[in-house]
N, C-alpha and C positions, 0 to 999 in steps of 0.2 A: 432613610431611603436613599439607595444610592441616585446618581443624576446617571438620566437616560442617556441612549445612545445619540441622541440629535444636538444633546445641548442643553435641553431644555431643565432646569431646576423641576426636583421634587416638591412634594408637598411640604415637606420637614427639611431639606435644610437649605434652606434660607438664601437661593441663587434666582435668577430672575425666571419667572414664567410667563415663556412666550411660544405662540406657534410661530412652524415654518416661513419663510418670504413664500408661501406658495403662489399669491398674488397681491394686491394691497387690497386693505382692505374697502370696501365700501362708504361713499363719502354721500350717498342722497341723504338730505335733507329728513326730520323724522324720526320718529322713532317707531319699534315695535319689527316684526318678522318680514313683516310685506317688504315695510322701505327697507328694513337692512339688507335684501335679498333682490333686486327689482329687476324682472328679465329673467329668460333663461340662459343657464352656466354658456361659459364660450367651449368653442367646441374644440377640443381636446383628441390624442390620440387615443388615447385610453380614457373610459369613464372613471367620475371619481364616485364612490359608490361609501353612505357614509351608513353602516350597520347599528342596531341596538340590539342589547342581547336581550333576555328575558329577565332578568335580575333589574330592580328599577334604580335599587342602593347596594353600591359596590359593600358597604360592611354589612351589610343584612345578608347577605349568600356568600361568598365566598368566604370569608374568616371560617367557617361554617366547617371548611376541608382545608382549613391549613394553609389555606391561600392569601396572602398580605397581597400588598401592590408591588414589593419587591419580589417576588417568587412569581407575580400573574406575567410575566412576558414568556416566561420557561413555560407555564403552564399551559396543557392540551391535552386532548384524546377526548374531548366531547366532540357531538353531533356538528354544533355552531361551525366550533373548530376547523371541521372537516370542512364544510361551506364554504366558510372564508380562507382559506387555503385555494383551495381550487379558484373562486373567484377572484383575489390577489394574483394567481397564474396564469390564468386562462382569460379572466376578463376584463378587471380594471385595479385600479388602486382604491383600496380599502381603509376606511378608515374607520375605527372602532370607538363610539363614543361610551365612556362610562361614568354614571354621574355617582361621586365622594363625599364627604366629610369634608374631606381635606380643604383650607381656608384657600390654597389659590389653583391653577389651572396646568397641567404638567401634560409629557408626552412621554411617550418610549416608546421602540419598534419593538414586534411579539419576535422573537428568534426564533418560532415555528416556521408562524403563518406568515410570517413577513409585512403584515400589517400596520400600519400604524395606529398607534391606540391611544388616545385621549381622556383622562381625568379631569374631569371636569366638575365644579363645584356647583351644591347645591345649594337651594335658597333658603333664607332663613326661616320659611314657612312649615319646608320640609323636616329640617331641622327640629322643630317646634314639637312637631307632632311626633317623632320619632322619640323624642326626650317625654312624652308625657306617656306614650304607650309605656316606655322604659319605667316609668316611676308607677304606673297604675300597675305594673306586672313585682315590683317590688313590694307595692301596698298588699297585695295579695298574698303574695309567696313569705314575705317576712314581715308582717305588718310595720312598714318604717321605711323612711324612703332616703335614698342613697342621693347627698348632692351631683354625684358625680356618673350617675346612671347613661348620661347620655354619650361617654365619654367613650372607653373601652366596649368590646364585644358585640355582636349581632341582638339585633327583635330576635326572642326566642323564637321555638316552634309554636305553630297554633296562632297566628297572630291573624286578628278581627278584622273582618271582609274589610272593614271602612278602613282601614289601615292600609293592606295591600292596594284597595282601587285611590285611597285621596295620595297614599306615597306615587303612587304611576303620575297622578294628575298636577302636585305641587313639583316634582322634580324637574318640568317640565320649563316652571318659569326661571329658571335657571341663568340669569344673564349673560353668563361665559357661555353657555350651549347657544345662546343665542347669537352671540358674536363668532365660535367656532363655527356654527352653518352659513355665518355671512364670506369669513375668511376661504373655508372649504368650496363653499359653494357648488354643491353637488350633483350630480347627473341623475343620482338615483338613490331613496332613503329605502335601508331594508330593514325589516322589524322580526327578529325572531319568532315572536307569538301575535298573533290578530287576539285573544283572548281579554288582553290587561288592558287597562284605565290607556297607560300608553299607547298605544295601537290606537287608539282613537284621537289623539291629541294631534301624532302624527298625520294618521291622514288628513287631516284639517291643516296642517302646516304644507304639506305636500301639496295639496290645493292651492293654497296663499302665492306659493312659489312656484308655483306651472312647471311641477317636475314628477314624476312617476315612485311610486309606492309598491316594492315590491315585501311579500310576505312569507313565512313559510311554520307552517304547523309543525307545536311542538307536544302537544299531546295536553294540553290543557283546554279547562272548559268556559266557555265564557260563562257559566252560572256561577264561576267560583267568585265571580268580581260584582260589586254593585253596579245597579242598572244593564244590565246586559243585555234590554233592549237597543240599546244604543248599536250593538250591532248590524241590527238590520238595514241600518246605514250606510256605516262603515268599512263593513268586512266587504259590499259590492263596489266598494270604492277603489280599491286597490288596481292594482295596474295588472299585476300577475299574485296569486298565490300557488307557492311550491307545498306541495302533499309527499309522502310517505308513500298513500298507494289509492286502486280506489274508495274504499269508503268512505275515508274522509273526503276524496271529489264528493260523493254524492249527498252526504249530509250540506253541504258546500251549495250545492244544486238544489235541493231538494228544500232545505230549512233557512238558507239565508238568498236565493233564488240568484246566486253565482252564475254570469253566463259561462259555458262550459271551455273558451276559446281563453277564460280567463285564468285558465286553470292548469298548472304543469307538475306532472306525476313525475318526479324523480326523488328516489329511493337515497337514503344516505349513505353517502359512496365511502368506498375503503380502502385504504392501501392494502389491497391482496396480497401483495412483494412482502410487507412486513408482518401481516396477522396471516401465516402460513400454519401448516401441520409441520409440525414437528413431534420426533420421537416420544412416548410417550417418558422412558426412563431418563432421556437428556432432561425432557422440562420437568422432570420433578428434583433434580440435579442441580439446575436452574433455580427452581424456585423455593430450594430448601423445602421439597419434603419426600416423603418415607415412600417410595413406589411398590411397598407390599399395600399401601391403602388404597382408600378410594377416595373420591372428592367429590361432593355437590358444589357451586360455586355461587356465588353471587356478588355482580358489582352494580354499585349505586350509592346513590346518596343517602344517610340514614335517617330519614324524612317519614315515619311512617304512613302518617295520614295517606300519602298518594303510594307509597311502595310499597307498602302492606310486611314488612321485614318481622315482624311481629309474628306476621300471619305463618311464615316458611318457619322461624325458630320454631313453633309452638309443631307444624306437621312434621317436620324431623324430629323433633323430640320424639315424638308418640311412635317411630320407626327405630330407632336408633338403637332399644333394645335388640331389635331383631337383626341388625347388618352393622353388625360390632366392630366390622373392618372398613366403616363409613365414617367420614368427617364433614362438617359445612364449612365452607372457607366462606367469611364475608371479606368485601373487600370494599372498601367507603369510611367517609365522615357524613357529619350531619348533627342536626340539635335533638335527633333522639338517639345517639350513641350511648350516654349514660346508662337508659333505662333499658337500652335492647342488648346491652352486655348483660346487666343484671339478670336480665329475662333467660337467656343462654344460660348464665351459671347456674340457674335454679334449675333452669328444666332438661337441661342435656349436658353435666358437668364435662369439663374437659374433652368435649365433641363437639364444639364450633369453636372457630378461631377467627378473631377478629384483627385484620392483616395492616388496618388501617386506607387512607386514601393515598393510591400509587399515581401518581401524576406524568411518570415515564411510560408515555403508550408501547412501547417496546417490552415493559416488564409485564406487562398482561400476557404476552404471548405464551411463556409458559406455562402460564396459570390454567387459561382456555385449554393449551394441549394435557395438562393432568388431570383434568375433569371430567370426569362421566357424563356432564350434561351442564348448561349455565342455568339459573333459574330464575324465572322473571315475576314476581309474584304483583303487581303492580296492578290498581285500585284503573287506572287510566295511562296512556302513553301515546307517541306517534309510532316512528319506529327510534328503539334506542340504538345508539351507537356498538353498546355491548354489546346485544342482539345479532348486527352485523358485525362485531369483529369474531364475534364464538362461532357465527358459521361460517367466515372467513378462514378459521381456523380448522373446521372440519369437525367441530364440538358442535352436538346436537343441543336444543334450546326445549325446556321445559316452561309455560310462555300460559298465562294469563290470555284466555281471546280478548284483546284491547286494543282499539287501535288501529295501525296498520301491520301488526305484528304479526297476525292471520293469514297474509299477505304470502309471508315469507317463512313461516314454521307450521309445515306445512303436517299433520298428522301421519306418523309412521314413517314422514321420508327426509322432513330435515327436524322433525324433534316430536313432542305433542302439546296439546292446546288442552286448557282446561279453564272452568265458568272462573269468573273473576271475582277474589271474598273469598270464596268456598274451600273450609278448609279438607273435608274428608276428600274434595275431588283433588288438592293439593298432596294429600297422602297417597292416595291412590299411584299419584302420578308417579310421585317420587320411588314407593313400593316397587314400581313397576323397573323403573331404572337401575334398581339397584339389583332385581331378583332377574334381570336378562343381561348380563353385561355382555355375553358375546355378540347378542341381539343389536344392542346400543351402539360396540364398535366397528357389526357391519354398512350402521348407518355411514358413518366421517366421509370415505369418499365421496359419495352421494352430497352431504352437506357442504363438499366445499366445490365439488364440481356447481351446483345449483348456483354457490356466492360468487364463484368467477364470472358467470353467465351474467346476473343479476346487479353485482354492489361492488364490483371494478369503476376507478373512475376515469377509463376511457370515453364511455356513453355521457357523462356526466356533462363535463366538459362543454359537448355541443348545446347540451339542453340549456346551459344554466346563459351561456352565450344567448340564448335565445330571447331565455324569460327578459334579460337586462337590455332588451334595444327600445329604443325609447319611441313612444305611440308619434303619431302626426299632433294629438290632440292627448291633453293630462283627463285622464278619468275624473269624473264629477261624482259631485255628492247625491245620490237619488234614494227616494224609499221602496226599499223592500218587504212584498210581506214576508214574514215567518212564514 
């Protein structure tokens, strides 16, 4: 691992790890979150606002896309991404905590987002349980268990609700995370998903420390985690949560009894200047391919349970006889790549091409403009980032109703919507795309005039300025009903 740009030693080779002099650190008396934190932060030009993503264990997701800890600071073009970008610009300094594997504590800035992001080491308990999942999945798969399971590679796909909710809850006791939020000492904690075990450990710490809790939906549900009553808690606790659009406000309102002043609709913004229309023969030029065909497209992770990527091979197969001059382009990694290639070769030879996971958000731009349409087959979502860069681009969205995606793809005029699961209403749809194309490319102006209006992050900007100023008073823990 090379050594980061601050100074600080990696995990691997063997030079000291330390954070910045941002202030010294805390000297009360005590131990545990409260005393290491006591007060709130002094007051600053800029807030320091310290983010978690969604992922609880840096090797359990991202290895997943090809992504080490030397390649994660290049690494961008998700939703998160976009957020912290803007908020690093626009609002305060950001600091990105990830908790590792790795035996000690490192840093490095993102050369995107300009962020600074934190590896931070997890506890032995985490550890524990991550090595026994690893061996109970070897008992199974190969009857015989590998000393060294817990060593290389990710928890496969498919991994047992108690696994996802106790890895959110043990990550947590983390000693270095806890001396990183004494050193940091933050103005403001932001949690990708209110859904996970995490999300609720947070706002509990956020309390301790008389500082604001802000959230932002990321298309997950809290029944996928144990205990999920625990929400009704929790999710009212927050200081602000950011949505997609309104439905998820009003399940927000409605099912966990959100007051609605707590609540900021702002859409994931897009650099419009770089997801543009362009020609359709330059981006197939671009993107190495043939502009006598056609393309379906799909990006995402190859995760099927939540993206249904299964579901789209299997409705293109059953079409593909009929529009011979059609291909799928997948574009992603994930832990069911193996079996969704196989699934491809068997059912649609040499008609889907698997491009792999493109990590340069710049190289999508061709891809969106040689497509007929992006396809979003997905089981649940908030709004995806693709979503907004393919109609940024002026490429119509063929879109599962999930979400906040309804929102924004809109039937007939920036793409169509169809039941989510259902595969003949997925054939249908796609039938449809393929058997009107003059139809499809009268839509583009329309879909990108609507993105400019809509998913620019001029608007953006002011909102998120808003959601991050800090109350008179820290939001308290109260019960809600369902």
């Amino acid at each position: 691992m090379a050594r980061s740009s601050s100074g600080s030693g990696g995990p691997d080779d063997g030079g000291p790890a330390r954070f910045p002099n941002r202030r010294p650190p805390c000297r009360s008396r005590g131990t545990g979150l409260h005393r290491a934190m006591r007060g709130h932060p002094p007051r600053r030009a800029r807030p320091v606002i310290v983010s978690f993503n969604y992922s609880d264990l840096f090797e359990d997701f991202f290895p997943l896309y090809g992504i080490d800890q030397a390649a994660f600071p290049r690494f961008a073009g998700t939703a998160n991404h976009t957020f912290l970008a803007l908020l690093q610009r626009d609002v305060g300094d950001v600091v990105w905590y990830l908790f590792t594997l790795a035996s000690r504590p490192w840093e490095v800035r993102h050369e995107t987002v300009g962020c600074l992001i934190r590896f931070l080491p997890v506890p032995w308990p985490r550890r524990l349980l991550r090595r026994v999942v690893l061996r109970v999945r070897a008992l199974r798969s190969r009857g015989r268990i590998s000393r060294r399971q817990d060593a290389p590679g990710p928890v496969p796909a498919g991994r047992p609700r108690i696994y996802r909710t106790l890895g959110y809850y043990l990550t947590m006791l983390s000693l270095p995370f806890i001396r990183a939020l004494a050193r940091d000492r933050p103005d403001f904690l932001f949690v990708q998903d209110y859904s996970t075990g995490r999300y609720d450990l947070l706002v509990l710490a956020a309390r301790l420390l008389g500082i604001p809790l802000v959230a932002r939906h990321a298309g997950s549900r809290p029944e996928t985690y144990l205990a999920p009553w625990t929400k009704r808690w929790t999710i009212p606790a927050a200081h602000r949560i950011i949505v997609g659009g309104g439905r998820e406000r009003e399940v927000l309102m409605q099912r966990f009894a959100v007051a609605p002043e707590r609540i900021a609709v702002i859409p994931t913004p897009i650099d419009t200047e770089l997801f543009r229309p362009i020609d359709r023969p330059a981006a197939c030029a671009r993107a190495g391919l043939d502009p006598q065909r056609r393309y379906l497209l799909f990006v995402g992770r190859l995760d099927d349970r939540p993206k249904q990527v299964g579901l789209l091979i299997r409705a293109f197969a059953r079409l593909a006889a009929a529009h011979l001059d059609a291909d799928l382009l997948v574009v992603g990694e994930g832990p069911d790549g193996p079996h969704l290639r196989h699934l491809a070769a068997e059912s649609a030879p040499g008609r889907i091409r698997f491009l792999g996971w493109i990590g340069e958000r710049g190289a999508l731009v061709p891809l969106y403009n040689a497509a007929e349409c992006l396809v979003l087959s997905s089981r649940h979502e908030g709004l995806p980032a693709v979503v907004a860069e393919a109609l940024s681009c002026g490429t119509p969205v063929l879109a599962a109703r999930v979400g906040e995606v309804g929102e924004f793809v809109v039937d007939g005029e920036t793409g169509w919507l169809v039941v989510p699961g259902d595969e003949a209403a997925l054939v249908a749809g796609l039938s449809m795309v393929l058997a009107h194309p003059q139809e499809v490319r009268a839509l583009r102006p329309r879909v990108r005039a609507n993105a400019e209006a809509r998913l620019a992050p001029s608007a953006t900007a002011a909102a998120l300025r808003a959601v991050f100023t800090r109350p008179a008073a820290p939001a308290g823990l109260s019960r809600q009903s369902a």
